[in-house]
C-alpha positions in Angstrom: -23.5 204.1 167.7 -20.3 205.4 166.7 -18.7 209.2 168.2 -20.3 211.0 164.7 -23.5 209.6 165.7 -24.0 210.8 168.9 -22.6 213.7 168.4 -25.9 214.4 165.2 -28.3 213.2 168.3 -26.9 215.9 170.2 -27.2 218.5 167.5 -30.9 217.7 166.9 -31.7 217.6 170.8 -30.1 221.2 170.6 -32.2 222.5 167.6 -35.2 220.5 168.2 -35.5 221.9 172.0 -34.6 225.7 170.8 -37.4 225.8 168.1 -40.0 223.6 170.0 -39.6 226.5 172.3 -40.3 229.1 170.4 -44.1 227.5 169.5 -44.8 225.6 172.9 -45.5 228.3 175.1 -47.9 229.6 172.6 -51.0 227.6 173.6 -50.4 227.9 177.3 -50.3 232.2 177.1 -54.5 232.3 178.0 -53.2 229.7 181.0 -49.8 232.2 182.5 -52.0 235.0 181.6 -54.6 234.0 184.7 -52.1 231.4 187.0 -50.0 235.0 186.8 -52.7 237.2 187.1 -51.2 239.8 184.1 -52.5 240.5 180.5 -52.4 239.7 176.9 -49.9 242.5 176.4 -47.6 241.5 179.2 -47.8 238.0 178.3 -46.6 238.2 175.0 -43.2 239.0 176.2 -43.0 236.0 177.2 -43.0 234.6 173.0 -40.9 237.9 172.0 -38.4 237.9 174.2 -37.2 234.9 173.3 -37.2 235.0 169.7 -35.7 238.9 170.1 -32.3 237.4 172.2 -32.4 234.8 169.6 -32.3 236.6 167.1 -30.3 239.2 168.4 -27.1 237.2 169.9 -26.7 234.3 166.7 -24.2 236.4 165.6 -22.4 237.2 169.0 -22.5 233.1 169.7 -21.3 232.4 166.4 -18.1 234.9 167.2 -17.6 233.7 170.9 -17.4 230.9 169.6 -14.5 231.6 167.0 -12.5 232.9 169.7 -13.5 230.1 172.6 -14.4 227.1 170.7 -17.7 225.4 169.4 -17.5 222.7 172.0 -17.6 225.4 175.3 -20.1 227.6 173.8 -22.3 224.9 173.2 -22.0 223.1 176.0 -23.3 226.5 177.7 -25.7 226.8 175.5 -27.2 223.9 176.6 -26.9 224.8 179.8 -27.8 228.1 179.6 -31.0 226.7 178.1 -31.5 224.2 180.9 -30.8 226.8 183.5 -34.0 229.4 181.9 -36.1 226.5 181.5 -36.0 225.6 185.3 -36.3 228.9 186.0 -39.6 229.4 183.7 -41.0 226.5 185.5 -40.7 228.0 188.8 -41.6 232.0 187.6 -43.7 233.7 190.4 -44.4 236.7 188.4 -44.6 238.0 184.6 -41.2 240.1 184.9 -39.3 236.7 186.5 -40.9 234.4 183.6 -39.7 236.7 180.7 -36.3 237.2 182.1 -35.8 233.5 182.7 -37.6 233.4 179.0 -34.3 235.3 178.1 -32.1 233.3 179.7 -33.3 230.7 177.8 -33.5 232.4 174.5 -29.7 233.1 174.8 -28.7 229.4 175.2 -31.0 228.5 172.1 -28.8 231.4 170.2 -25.9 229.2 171.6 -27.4 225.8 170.0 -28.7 227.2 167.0 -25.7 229.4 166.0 -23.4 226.5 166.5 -25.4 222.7 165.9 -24.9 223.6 161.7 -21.0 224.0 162.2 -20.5 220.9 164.6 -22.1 219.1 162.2 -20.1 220.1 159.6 -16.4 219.7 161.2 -18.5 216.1 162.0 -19.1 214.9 158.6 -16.6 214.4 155.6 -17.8 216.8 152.6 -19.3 213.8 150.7 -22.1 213.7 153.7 -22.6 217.0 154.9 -25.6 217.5 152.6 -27.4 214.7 154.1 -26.4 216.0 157.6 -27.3 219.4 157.0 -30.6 218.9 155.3 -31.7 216.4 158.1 -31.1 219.2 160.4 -33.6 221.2 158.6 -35.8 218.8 158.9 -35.6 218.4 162.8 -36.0 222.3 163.2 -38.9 222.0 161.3 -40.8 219.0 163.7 -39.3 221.5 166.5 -41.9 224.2 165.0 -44.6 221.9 164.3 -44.6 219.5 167.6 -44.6 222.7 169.8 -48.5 223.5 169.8 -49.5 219.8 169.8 -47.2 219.3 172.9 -47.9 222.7 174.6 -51.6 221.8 174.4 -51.0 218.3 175.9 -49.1 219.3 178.5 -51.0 222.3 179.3 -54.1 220.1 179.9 -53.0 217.5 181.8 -50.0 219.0 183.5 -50.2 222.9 183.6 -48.5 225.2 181.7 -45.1 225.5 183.7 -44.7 221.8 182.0 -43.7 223.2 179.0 -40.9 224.6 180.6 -40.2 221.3 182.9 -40.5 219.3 179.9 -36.9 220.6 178.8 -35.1 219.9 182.1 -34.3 215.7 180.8 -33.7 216.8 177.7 -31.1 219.6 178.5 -29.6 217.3 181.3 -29.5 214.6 178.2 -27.5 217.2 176.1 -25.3 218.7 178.3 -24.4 215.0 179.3 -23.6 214.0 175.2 -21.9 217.9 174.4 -18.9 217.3 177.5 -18.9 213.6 176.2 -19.2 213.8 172.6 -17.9 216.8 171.1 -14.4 217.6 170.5 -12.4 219.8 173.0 -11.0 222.6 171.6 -8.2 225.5 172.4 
């Protein structure tokens, strides 16, 4: 596979994990709820705080990211996402789980704010389309495979799976983003 294509592969991993995320956890909150020993209300922090930093730091990533380059941003990103993932997995308490939960939720603003312009300085204009719509289509089987894998994994491995599940995965992209992707200034 040439440079262009691992470089999409990386792109996807990055969107694919950030928005498999944001459903996955869902079926294990009845699970954290008792293994924790908290409630409904103090659970859910878990699902908003992720989607809040999101949500809240696209913007920021997409300007650090002017000013540092694409390639360094999302290289932490990744790693950033990695890093919250482990420390989901290993949460002893509510409070730790939602603040690793953040963690994580600012390297998915990392991915997500940049995977659409890497492709796009990737592909020659005649292809971006293609690239781009793809994309979309990757975030969505993020959205949809996250319940269907959460439950799995929840069963037969516990909820703090869905967490461990990313740690390959994030190793895989922050291996292909300081191979694959362009240095910049």
């Amino acid at each position: 596979m040439n440079r262009r294509g691992w470089i999409t592969v990386n792109v996807w991993i990055g969107a694919f994990m950030s928005t498999l995320d944001a459903s996955i956890v869902n079926i294990s909150l009845p699970t954290i709820v008792r293994s924790l020993n908290t409630d409904l209300t103090a659970v859910a922090w878990v699902v908003m705080a992720y989607l809040i930093v999101i949500t809240g730091c696209l913007l920021v990533m997409g300007r650090l990211s002017d000013l540092f380059g694409q390639r360094r941003i999302y290289l932490l990103g990744f790693l950033a996402f990695t890093l919250g993932s482990a420390f989901c997995g290993f949460s002893p308490t509510i409070s730790f789980l939602i603040g690793s939960r953040m963690l994580q939720g600012l390297g998915a603003s990392a991915l997500m704010a940049n995977g659409s312009a890497i492709l796009t300085t990737a592909y020659p204009e005649e292809d971006r389309g293609k690239a781009l719509g793809i994309m979309g289509s990757v975030i969505s089987a993020g959205f949809l495979a996250g319940p269907i894998l959460g439950g799995f994994l929840v069963e037969h491995l516990g909820w703090r799976s869905v967490f461990f599940i990313n740690l390959p995965v994030g190793a895989v992209g922050v291996y292909l983003s300081s191979k694959f992707l362009a240095r910049d200034g």
